[in-house]
C-alpha positions in Angstrom: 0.0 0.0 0.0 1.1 3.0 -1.3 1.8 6.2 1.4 -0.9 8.3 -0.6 -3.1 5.1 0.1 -2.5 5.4 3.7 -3.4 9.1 3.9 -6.2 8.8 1.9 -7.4 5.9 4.4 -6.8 8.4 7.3 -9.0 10.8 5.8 -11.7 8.1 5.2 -11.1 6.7 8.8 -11.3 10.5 10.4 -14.8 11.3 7.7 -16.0 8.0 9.5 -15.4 9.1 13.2 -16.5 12.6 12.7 -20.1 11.2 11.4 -19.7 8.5 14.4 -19.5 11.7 16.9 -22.3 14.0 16.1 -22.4 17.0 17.2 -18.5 17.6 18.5 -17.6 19.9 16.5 -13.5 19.4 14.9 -13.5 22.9 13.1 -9.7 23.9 12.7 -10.2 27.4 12.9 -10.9 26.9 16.6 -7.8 24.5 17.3 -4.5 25.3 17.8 -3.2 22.4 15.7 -4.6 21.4 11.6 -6.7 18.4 13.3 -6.1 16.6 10.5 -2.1 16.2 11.6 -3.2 15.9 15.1 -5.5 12.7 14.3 -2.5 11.4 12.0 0.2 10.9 14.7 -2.8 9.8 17.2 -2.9 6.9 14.9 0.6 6.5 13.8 1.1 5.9 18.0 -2.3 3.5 18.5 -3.6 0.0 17.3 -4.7 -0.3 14.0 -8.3 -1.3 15.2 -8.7 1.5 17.7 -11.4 4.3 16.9 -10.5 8.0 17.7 -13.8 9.6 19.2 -13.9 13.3 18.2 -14.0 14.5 21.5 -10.9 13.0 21.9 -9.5 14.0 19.1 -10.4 18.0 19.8 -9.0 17.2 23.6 -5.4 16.3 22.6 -5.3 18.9 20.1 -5.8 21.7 22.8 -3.8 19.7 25.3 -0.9 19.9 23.2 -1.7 23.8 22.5 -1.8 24.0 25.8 1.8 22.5 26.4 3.0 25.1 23.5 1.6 27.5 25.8 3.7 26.4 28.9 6.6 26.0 27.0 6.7 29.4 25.4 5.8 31.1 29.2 8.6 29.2 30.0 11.1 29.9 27.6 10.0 34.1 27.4 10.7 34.3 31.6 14.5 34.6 30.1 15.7 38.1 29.5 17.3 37.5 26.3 15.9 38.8 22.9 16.0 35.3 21.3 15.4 31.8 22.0 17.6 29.1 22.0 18.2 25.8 22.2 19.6 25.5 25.4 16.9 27.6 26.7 14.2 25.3 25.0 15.6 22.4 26.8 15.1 23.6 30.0 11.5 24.8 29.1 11.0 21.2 27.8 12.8 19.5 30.9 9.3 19.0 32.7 8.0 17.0 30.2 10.8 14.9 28.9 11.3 14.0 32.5 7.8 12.6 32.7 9.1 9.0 31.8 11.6 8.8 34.5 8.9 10.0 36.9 6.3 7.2 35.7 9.0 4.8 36.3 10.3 5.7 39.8 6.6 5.9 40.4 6.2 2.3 39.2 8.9 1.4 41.3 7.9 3.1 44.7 4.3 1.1 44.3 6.3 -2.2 44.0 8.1 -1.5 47.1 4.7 -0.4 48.9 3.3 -3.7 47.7 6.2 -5.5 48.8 5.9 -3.7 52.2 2.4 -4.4 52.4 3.0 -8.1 51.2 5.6 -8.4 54.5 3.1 -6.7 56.6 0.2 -9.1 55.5 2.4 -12.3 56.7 3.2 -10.4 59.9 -0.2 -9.9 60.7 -0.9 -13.8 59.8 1.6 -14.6 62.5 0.3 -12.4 65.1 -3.1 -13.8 64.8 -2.1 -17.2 64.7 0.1 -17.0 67.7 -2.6 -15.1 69.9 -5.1 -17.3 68.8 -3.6 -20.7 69.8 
């Protein structure tokens, strides 16, 4: 399949949701993003069978203008007259650090549950001991 098949497909898939979701409205002119691009890496990133509700789809486009927002207040708190690229590291720093916080996250919970695994078979002890 050629790549002009595949976007004409993506066009036919997002016709097919919009008619799916009356009545949410996917009007560019009120997005920060062309929706169309939006909905493109959406499913360049999901299964192939997955269907993109509208709702969703107007959601992560202002999410993601949202995060150009941040970004931009971020990188204008410096006093310079330009931007760089070091400067739009740092601005970015929050967010490419959310990966490393989902892990340590993960990691902290399987410590808890470990914890609370060892304070489970405590507690068995306890009560069979006293109850004897």
């Amino acid at each position: 399949m050629s790549e002009q098949d595949f976007e004409k497909q993506d066009v036919e898939e997002e016709i097919i949701d919009a008619v799916e979701d009356e009545g949410v409205e996917l009007d560019d002119d009120k997005l920060p993003f062309p929706n169309a691009t939006v909905v493109r890496l959406m499913r360049k990133n999901l299964d192939k069978h997955k269907q993109i509700k509208g709702i969703v789809k107007r959601e992560m486009n202002l999410f993601l203008g949202r995060i150009v927002e941040t970004v931009c207040k971020k990188m204008n708190g410096y006093e310079y007259s330009y931007v760089d690229y070091g400067m739009f590291k740092q601005a970015v720093e929050t967010f490419e650090n959310i990966q490393t916080i989902e892990l340590e996250k993960m990691k902290i919970i399987k410590n808890l549950e470990k914890i609370k695994a060892e304070c489970d078979c405590l507690i068995d002890d306890v009560e069979r001991k006293f109850h004897e």
